[in-house]
NULUMBA-295858 format. One line per field, with one value per residue (C-alpha): x, y, z; chain; residue number from 1; residue in one letter. Coordinates in steps of 0.02 Angstrom, whole numbers. Layout:
px: (X:...)
py: (Y:...)
pz: (Z:...)
cadena: (A:...)
num: (NUM:...)
residuo: (a:...)
! end
This chain:
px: (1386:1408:1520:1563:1661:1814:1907:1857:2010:1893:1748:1776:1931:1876:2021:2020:2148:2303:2232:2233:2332:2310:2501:2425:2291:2135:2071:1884:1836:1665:1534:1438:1307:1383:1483:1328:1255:1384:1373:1485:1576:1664:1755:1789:1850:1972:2040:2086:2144:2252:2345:2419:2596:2720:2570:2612:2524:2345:2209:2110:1920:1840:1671:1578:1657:1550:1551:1674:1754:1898:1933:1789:1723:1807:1947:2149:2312:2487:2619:2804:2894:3059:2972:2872:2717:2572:2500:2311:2201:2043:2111:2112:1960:1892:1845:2011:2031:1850:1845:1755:1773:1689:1659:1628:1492:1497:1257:1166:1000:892:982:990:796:733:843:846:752:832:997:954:909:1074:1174:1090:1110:1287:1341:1329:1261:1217:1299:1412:1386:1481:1546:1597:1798:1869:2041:2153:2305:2423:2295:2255:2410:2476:2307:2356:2519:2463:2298:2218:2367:2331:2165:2203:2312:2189:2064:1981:2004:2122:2285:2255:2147:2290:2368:2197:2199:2285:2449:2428:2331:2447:2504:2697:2767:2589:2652:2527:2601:2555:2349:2288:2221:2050:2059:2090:1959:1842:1890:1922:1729:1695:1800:1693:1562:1492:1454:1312:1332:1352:1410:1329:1337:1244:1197:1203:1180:1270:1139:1277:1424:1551:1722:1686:1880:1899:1716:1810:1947:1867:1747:1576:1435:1262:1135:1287:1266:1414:1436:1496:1557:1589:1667:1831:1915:1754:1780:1963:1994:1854:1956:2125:2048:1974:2123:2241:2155:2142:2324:2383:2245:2358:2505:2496:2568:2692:2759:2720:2573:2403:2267:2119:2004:2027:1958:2111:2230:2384:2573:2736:2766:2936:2888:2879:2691:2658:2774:2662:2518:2565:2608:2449:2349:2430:2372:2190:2219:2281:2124:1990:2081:2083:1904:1839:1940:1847:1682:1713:1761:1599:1515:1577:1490:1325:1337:1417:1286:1111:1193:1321:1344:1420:1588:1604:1799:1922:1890:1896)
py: (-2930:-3086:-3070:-3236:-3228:-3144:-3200:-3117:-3069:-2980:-2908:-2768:-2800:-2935:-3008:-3049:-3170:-3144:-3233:-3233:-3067:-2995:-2947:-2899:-2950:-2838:-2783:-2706:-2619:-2661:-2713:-2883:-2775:-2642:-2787:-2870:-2704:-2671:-2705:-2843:-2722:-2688:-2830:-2831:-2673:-2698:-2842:-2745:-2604:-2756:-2799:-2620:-2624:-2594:-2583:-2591:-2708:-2714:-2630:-2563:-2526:-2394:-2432:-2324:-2423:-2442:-2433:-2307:-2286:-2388:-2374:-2407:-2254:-2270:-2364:-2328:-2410:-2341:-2367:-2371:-2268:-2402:-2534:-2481:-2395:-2311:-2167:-2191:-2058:-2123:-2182:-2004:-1948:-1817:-1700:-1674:-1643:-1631:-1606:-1507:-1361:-1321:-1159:-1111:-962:-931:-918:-1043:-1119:-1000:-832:-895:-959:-790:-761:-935:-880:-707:-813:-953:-799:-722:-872:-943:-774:-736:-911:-996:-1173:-1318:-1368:-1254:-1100:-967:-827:-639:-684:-702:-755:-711:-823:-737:-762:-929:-983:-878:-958:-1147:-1112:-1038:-1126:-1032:-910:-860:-820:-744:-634:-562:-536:-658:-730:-699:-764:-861:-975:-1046:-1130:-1232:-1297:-1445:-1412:-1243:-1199:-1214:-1399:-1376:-1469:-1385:-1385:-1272:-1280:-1467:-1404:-1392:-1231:-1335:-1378:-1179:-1112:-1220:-1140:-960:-904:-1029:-987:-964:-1094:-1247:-1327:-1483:-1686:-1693:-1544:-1424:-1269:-1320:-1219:-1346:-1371:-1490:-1613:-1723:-1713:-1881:-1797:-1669:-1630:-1625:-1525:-1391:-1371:-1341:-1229:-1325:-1387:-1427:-1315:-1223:-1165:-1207:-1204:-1329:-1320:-1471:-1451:-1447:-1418:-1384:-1426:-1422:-1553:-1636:-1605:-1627:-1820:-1825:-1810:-1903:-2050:-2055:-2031:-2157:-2278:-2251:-2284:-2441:-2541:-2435:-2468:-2648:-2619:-2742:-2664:-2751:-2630:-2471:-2369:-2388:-2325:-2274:-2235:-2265:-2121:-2106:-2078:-1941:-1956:-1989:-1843:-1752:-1804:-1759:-1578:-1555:-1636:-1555:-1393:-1493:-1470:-1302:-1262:-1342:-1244:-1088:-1107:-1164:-1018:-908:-987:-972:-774:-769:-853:-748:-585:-654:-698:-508:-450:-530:-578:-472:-542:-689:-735:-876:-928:-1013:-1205:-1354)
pz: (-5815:-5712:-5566:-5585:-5742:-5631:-5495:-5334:-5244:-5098:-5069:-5192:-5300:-5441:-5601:-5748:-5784:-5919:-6055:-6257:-6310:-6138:-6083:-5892:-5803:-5782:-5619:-5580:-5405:-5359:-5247:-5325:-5346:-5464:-5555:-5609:-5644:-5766:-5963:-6038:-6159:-5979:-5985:-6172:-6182:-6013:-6096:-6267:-6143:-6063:-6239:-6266:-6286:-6113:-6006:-5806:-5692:-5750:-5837:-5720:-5700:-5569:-5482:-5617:-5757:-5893:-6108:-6174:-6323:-6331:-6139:-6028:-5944:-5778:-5839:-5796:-5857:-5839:-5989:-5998:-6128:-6111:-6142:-6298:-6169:-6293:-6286:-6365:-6424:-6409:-6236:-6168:-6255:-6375:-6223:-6179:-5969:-5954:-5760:-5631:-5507:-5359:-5280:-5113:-5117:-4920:-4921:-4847:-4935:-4858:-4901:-5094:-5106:-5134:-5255:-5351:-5517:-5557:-5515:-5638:-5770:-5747:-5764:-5922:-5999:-5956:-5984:-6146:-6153:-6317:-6453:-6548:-6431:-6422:-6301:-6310:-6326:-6477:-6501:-6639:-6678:-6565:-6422:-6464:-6424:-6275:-6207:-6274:-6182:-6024:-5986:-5828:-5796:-5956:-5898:-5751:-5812:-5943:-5813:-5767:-5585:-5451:-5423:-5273:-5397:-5459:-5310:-5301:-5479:-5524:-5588:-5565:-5703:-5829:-5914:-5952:-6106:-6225:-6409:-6477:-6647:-6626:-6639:-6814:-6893:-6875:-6720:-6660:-6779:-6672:-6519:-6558:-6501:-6369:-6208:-6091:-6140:-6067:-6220:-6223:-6178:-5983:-5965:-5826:-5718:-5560:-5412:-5269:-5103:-4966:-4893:-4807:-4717:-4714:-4656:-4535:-4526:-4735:-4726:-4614:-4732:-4882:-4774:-4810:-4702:-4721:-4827:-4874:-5075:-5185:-5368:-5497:-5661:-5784:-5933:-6046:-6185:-6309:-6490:-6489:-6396:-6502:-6650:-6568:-6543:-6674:-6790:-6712:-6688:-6888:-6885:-6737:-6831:-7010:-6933:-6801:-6945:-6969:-6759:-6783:-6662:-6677:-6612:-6539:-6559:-6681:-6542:-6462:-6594:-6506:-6552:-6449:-6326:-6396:-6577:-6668:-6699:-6486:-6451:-6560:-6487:-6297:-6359:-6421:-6294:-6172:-6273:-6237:-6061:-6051:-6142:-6035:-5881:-5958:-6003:-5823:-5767:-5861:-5845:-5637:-5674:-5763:-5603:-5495:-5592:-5596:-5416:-5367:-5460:-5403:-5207:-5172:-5029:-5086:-5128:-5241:-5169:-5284:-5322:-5190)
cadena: (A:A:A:A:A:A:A:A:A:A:A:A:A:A:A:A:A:A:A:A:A:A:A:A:A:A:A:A:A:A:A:A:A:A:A:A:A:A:A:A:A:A:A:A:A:A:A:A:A:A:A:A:A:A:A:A:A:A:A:A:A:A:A:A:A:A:A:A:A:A:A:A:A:A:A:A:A:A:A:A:A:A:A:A:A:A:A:A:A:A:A:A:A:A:A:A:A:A:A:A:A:A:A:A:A:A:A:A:A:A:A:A:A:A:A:A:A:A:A:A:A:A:A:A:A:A:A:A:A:A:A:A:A:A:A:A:A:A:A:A:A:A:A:A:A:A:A:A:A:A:A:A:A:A:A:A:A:A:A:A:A:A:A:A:A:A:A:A:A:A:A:A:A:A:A:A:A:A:A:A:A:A:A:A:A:A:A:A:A:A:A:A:A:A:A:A:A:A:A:A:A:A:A:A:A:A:A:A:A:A:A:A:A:A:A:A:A:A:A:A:A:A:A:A:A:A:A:A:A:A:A:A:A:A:A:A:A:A:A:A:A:A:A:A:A:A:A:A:A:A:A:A:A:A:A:A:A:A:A:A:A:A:A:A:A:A:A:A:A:A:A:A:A:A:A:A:A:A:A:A:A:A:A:A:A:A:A:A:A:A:A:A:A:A:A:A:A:A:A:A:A:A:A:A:A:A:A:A:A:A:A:A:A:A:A:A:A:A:A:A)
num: (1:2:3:4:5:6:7:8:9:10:11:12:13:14:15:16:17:18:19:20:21:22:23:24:25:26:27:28:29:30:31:32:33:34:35:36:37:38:39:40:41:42:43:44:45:46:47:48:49:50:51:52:53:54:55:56:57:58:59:60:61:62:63:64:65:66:67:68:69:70:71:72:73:74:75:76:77:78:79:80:81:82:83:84:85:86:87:88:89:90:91:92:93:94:95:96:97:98:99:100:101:102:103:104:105:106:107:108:109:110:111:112:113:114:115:116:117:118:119:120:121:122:123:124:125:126:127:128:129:130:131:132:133:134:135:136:137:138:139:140:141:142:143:144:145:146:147:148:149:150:151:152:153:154:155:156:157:158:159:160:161:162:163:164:165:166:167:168:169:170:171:172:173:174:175:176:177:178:179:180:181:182:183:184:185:186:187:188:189:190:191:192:193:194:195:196:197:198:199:200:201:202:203:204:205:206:207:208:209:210:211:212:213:214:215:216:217:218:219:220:221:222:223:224:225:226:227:228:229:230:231:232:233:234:235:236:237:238:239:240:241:242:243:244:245:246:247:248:249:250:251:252:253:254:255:256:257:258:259:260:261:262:263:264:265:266:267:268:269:270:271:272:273:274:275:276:277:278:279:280:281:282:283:284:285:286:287:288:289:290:291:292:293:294:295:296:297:298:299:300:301:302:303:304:305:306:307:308:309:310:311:312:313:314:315:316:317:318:319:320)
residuo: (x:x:x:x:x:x:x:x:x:x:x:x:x:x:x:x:x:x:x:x:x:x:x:x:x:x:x:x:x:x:x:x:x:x:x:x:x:x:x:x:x:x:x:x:x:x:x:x:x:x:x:x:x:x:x:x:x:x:x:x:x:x:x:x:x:x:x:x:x:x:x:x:x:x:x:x:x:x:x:x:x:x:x:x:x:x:x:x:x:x:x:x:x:x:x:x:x:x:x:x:x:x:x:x:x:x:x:x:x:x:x:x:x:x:x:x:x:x:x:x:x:x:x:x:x:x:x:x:x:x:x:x:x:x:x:x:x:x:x:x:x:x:x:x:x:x:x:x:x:x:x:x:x:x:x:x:x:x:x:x:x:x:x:x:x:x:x:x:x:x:x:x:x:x:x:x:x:x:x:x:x:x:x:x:x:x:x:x:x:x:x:x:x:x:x:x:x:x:x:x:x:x:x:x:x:x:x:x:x:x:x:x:x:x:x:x:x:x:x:x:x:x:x:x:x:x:x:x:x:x:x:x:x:x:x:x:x:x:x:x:x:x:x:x:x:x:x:x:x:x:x:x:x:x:x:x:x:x:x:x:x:x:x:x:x:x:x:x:x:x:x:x:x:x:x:x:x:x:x:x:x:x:x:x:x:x:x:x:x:x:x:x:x:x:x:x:x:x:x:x:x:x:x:x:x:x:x:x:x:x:x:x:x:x:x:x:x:x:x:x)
! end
């Protein structure tokens, strides 16, 4: 993408101008470098992003910005309910809170390099990966939705983790405001065998170790150093969220006539927070989220076995 298409405010913040149906400006952070790097759907799709209804400020763009679906990947914009703010389902995704956790494991690189293969084993065994895999839990209807409601306490309290867990993961581990009655029959027959499952795209289970320290003081708080072995997990809320997107963007796409909305790009299909259609929406994504931290909860407890069990020694500690 050519740089030179924005306006450079500074060395890393670059704008595009309000312009055509664009009701903010849009605003990328970037080196030169990275902004020419970038694709020119970038820029299209921040300026469709820009001509959602009660937007605030800008559209903006992150330094890893590139093609999404609707949004770019990387891309952030803020809307206000009183002044007719969307909520867009293909804005927030069909993997809904996809995220990451890391744990601490307390071995260096040398303690775990006799044991990397039969760790590797273990893992890929006990942890299901690929498209449409499933686990050992399997959730009936009243379980389904205790869990939709309750996210990783839910988890916890069947077993799997500790307590403390929970004061480490973002809001708790449990999303308040879930509407599981908001998730279609669908969308929870998706999900009743795959808690506890990584699932296929991006997603990963790594074993890692730290190369590099940059914040000594932030390294000594989350008790890491160099060549110490941590753990990460990426994934999120499997094929209900998938479905949960999937489904509502049909929906929000049905009715943007209906809320006098024009939409620049169908992959942005959106409703008005305040309708009964965006309300509906938020409960179930919010059902999205509870799932994805329920299921990293349980894929950590699942972790934490193999670990116990090949080093135990190690103690993988609740996430960063």
């Amino acid at each position: 993408m050519d740089p030179d298409r924005f306006t450079q405010l500074d060395d890393t913040t670059w704008q595009i101008p309000q312009q055509g149906n664009m009701r903010v400006p849009g605003i990328l952070y970037a080196d030169r470098q990275l902004v020419s790097d970038m694709d020119d759907k970038v820029w299209e799709q921040l300026t469709n992003v820009a001509a959602l209804p009660g937007i605030v400020n800008a559209a903006y763009a992150m330094p890893d910005a590139h093609w999404g679906y609707g949004f770019p990947i990387g891309g952030v914009a803020a809307f206000d309910p009183d002044q007719g703010g969307v909520v867009s389902a293909g804005g927030v995704g069909f993997d809904i809170s996809c995220g990451v956790r890391t744990l601490t494991t307390g071995l260096s690189v040398d303690a775990l390099q006799p044991h990397r293969e039969t760790l590797a084993d273990f893992l890929l065994y006990r942890i299901p990966a690929g498209v449409g895999s499933t686990g050992r839990i399997r959730l009936d209807d009243i379980r389904m939705t205790a869990m939709l409601e309750g996210g990783a306490d839910w988890a916890v309290r069947q077993g799997y983790g500790r307590r403390e867990d929970l004061e480490r993961i973002e809001e708790h581990g449990r999303m308040a405001g879930a509407v599981p009655e908001a998730v279609s029959d669908r969308a929870r027959r998706r999900q009743r065998d795959e808690m506890g499952t990584l699932g296929s795209g991006n997603h990963y289970l790594e074993v890692q170790a730290v190369s590099e320290i940059y914040d000594p003081e932030a390294a000594t708080a989350f008790g890491l150093q160099r060549d110490a072995v941590v753990v990460s997990i990426h994934c999120g809320s499997r094929g209900l969220g998938h479905q949960i997107g999937t489904e509502f963007l049909r929906e929000m796409a049905l009715s943007a006539q209906q809320y006098h909305i024009t939409l620049p790009d169908r992959e942005l299909a959106c409703a008005p927070l305040t309708s009964p259609l965006g309300k509906r929406y938020l409960g179930a994504m919010r059902a999205g989220i509870n799932c994805a931290l329920a299921n990293r909860q349980i894929l950590t407890h699942l972790t934490r076995e193999v670990f116990e069990h090949v080093l135990p020694e190690a103690d993988p500690a609740a996430d960063l």
